[in-house]
C-alpha positions as CSV (number, residue, x, y, z in Angstrom):
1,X,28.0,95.9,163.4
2,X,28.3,92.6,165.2
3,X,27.6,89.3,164.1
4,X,26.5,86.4,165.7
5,X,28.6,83.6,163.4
6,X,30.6,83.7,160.8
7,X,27.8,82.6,158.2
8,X,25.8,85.7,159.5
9,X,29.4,88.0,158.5
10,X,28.9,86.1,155.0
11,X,25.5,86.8,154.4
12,X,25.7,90.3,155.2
13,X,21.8,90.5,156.4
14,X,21.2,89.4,153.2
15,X,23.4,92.0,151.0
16,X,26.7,89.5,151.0
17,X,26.3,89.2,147.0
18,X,26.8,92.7,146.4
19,X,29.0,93.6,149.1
20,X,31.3,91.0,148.0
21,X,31.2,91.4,144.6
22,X,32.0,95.2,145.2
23,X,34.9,94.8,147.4
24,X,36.2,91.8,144.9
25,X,36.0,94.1,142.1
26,X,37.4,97.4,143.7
27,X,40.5,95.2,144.6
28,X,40.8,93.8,141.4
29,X,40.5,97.9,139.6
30,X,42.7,98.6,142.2
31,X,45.7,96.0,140.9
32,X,45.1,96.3,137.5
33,X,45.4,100.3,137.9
34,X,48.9,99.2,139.8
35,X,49.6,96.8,136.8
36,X,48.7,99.2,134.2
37,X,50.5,102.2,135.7
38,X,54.1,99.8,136.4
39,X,53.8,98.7,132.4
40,X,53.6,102.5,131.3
41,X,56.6,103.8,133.6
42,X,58.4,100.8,131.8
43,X,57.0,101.9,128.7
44,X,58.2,105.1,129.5
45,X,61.6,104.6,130.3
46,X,62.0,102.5,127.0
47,X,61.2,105.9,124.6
48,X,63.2,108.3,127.1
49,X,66.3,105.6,126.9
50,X,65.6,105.1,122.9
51,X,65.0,109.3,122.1
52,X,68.4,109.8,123.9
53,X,70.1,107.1,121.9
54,X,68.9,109.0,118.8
55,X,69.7,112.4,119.9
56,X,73.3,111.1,121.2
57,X,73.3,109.4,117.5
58,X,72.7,112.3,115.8
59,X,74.9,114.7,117.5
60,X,78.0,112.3,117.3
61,X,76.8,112.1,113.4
62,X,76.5,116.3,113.4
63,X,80.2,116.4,114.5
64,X,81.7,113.5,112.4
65,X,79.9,116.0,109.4
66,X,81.8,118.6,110.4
């Protein structure tokens, strides 16, 4: 597709609104998915590192018992 200006690129033949709006809100999906899934392989990490505390807790516990 070629335009004429860069008003006419804007416009979109009249569909600029929507075309727009759905690239603006696929990129903004797009880093809030890369947010979201950054904040869960944090979250993630915290448990793993905290089970393994425990379990390393309660093993040194298990052999003081004995």
């Amino acid at each position: 597709m070629h335009f004429q200006s860069w008003a006419e690129f804007w416009a979109m033949g009249g569909y600029g609104l929507f075309v727009w709006l759905s690239f603006g809100s696929s990129y903004v999906m797009l880093a809030v998915l890369a947010w979201y899934s950054h904040y869960q392989h944090k979250q993630f990490k915290r448990q793993l590192s905290a089970k393994l505390d425990r379990e390393k807790r309660i093993k040194q516990y298990q052999e003081q018992a004995q």
